[in-house]
N, C-alpha and C positions, 0 to 999 in steps of 0.2 A: 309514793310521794315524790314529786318531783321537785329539784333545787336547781335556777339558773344564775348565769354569771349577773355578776350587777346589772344593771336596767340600764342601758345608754340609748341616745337618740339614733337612730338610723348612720348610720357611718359608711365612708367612702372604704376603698379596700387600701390598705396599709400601703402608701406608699413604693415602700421597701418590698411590699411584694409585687406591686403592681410592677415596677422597676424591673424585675426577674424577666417578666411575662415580655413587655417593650423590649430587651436586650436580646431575648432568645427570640422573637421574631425577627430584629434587623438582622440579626446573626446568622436568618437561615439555617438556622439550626431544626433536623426534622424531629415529627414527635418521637421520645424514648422508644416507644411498640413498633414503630413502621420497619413495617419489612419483615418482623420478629417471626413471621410463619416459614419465612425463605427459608431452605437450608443454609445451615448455620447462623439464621435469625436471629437465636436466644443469645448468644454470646455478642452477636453485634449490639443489639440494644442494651446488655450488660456493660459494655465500653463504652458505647453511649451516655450512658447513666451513669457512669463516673467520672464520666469529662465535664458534663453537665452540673452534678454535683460542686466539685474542685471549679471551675469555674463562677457560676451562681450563686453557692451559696456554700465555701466550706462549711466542714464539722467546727464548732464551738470547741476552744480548749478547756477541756474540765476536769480537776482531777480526780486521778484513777485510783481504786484501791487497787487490790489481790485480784487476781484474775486466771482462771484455769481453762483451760484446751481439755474437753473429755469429748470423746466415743461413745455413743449411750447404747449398748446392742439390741436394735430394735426387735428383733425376732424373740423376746421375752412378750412383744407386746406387738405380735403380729406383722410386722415389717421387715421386708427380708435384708437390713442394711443396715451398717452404723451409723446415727444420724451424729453430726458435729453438734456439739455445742460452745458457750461460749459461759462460762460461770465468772459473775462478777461480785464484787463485796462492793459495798459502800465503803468510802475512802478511810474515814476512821475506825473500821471493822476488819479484822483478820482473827484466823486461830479461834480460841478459843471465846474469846471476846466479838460472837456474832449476835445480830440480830435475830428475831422469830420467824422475821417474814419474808415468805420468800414467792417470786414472780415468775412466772415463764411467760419469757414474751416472742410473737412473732413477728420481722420484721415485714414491713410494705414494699411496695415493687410492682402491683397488679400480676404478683404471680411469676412473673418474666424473671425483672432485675431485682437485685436488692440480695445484702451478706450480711454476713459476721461484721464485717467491717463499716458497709453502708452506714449500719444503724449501732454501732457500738457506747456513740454519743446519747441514741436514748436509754440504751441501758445503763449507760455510768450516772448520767441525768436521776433518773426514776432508782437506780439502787442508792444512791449518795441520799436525795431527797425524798423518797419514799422510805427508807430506812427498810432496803432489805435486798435480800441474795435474790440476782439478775441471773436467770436460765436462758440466754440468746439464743434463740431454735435457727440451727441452719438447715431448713428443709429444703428439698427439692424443688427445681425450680422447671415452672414448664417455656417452652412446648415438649421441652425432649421428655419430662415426668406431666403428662396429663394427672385430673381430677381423677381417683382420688389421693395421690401421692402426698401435696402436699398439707392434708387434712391427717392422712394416716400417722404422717410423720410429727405433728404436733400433740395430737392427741397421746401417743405412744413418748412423749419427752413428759409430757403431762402425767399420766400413770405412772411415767419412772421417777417424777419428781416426788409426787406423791408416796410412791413405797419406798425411796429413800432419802425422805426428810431430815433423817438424823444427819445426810451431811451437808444439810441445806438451813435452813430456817429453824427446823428443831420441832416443829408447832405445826401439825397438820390442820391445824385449825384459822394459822393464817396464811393460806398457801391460796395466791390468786392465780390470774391469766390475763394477759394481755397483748395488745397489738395494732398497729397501724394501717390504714387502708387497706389493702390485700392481708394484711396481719390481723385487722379486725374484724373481715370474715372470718378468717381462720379462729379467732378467739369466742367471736360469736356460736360458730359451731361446736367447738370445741365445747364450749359451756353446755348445751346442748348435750352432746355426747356425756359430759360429766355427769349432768342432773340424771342422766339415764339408767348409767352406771352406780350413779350410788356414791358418786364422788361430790362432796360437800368444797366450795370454794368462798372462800372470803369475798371475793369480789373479780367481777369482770372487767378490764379497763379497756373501757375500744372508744381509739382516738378516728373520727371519719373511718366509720369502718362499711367497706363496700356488701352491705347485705341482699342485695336482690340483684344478680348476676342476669337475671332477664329485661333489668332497666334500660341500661345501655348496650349492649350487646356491640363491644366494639375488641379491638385488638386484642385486650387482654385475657376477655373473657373469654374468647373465643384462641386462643392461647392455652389454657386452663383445661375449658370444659370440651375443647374439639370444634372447629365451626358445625360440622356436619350432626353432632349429639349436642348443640347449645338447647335449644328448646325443649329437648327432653331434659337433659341433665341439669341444668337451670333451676327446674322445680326441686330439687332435692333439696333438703334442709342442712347437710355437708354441704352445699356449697351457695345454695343461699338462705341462710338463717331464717328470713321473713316468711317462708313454706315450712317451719315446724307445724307440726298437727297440733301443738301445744308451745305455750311461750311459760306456762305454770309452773313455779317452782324452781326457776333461773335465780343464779347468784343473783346477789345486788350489783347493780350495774352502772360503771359511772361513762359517760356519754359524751366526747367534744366534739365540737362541729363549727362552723363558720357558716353565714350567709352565704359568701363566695365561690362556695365548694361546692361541683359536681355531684356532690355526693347530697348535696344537704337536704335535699326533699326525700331521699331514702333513707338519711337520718333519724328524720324529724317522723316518717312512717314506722319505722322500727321503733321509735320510743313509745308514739302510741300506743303499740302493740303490746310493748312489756309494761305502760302502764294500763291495758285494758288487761293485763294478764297478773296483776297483781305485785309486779316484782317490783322491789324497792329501785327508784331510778335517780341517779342523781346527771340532770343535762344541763350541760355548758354548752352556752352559743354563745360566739367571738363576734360581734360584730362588723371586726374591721377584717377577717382572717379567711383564707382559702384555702386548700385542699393540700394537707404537708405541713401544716404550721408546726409540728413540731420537728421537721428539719430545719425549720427558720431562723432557729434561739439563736445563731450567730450575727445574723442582719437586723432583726425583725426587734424590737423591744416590745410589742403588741403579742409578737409568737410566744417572745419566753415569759411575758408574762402568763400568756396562757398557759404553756406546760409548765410552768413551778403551779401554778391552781390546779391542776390534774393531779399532777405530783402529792400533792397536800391532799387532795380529794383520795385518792388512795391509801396514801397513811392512814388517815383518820380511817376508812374499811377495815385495814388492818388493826386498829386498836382496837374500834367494835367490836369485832367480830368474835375478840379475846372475853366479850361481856353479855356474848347470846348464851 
């Protein structure tokens, strides 16, 4: 079953975002990727992308609950490294008094740029308003960690979330995934990996999530997956979702995308698939909105409306999910 955003007439692109796009071109400003294969590439485009950020479009002030700094030892779960995290409560929740439900999300970046920090706004966001414990995956970032580094690293925060729910959510039953453009490959897959394993998920939430790495075949991916093994490595279902042998039996999945966005005809292909596959699919299309909108909540009124509807669309998985 599919669910869309309200029915609107064909719409221009949000101003406010258009605004972004017009400022970084007079600005000469180059794209985030360029250059990102050079040595020392990866860290240049990471400065990039925070100046960019802080300039464009800061973080939205939102407030914070409880929040924890953990080491998760990946080598329980075949990773030779401690992977960072970032554990958040929803503002009204600490101690004893927590919610069931609990998220691990990864954030976006195409793999390159993107932190703890970047995206800490969407996990205060989605833990405040989804009503539930934020797992922020700081996984490795390429070119210096190619494919499959940062897939290894998410699925491996996801099992440890999973075996140790009691300090999380409490309820292995509402324990989702989620993630933002390079994050929602990672979440795509990841889900993927779960269903394989035997690991039951409340729900997927993949915001523009980049699923067919042979679409574009441009800086990032080629970043990630190696320019030289793109075409091979490409087809893998780690690293792009839309080549599972099977889409069957995938969480329910809730879906946002934008006309505007790069992404949105690899969207709009991926939903097909999981509803030719049977999986419950709940998809939001923005009419006014482009590829990020939910770093926008601080400019955009069209952005955060869209993420508080994600946000809600999540809750309500997690209450379900308490009724299957």
């Amino acid at each position: 079953m599919t669910q869309t955003a309200n029915a609107r007439a064909p719409a221009p692109l949000d101003p406010a975002l258009a605004s972004i796009g017009q400022r970084w071109r007079d600005a000469q400003i180059p794209d985030i990727y360029e250059g990102c294969l050079e040595p020392h590439g990866g860290p240049v485009s990471r400065e990039r992308a925070r100046n960019v950020r802080g300039f464009f479009y800061p973080k939205p002030k939102l407030p914070k609950g409880s929040t924890e700094q953990r080491l998760i030892d990946g080598r329980t779960y075949g990773v030779d490294w401690d992977i960072p995290v970032q554990i958040i409560w929803p503002v009204n929740h600490s101690g004893s008094d927590v919610p069931r439900n609990t998220l691990v999300y990864f954030h976006g970046g195409g793999f390159v740029v993107g932190d703890l920090d970047s995206h800490e706004a969407h996990a205060i966001r989605l833990a405040n308003e989804s009503e539930c414990i934020v797992v922020n995956v700081d996984y490795r970032l390429a070119p210096e960690h190619r494919f499959p580094a940062a897939f290894d690293d998410c699925l491996a925060v996801t099992r440890w979330a999973r075996d140790n729910i009691d300090v999380l959510g409490r309820d292995v039953h509402r324990l989702a995934i989620g993630g933002d453009s390079a994050g929602g490959n990672l979440a795509a897959a990841v889900a993927i990996a779960c269903r394989d394993l035997g690991i039951a998920l409340a729900a997927q939430l993949l915001l523009y999530p980049a699923t067919d790495l042979l679409r574009s075949k441009g800086m990032p991916e080629k970043a990630y997956l190696g320019e030289e093994n793109l075409a091979h490595l490409g087809l893998d279902p780690r690293a792009s979702p839309r080549y599972a042998s099977s889409h069957e039996g995938l969480a329910p999945t809730i879906l946002g995308v934008g006309p505007y966005d790069f992404l949105y005809e690899d969207n709009m292909a991926y939903a097909e698939q999981l509803q030719a596959a049977n999986v419950k699919l709940t998809l939001r299309e923005f009419p006014t909105l482009n590829h990020g909108f939910f770093s926008y909540t601080g400019i955009s009124q069209d952005s955060l409306d869209a993420a508080q509807m994600m946000c809600a669309d999540l809750k309500a998985h997690f209450e379900m999910s308490s009724t299957l």
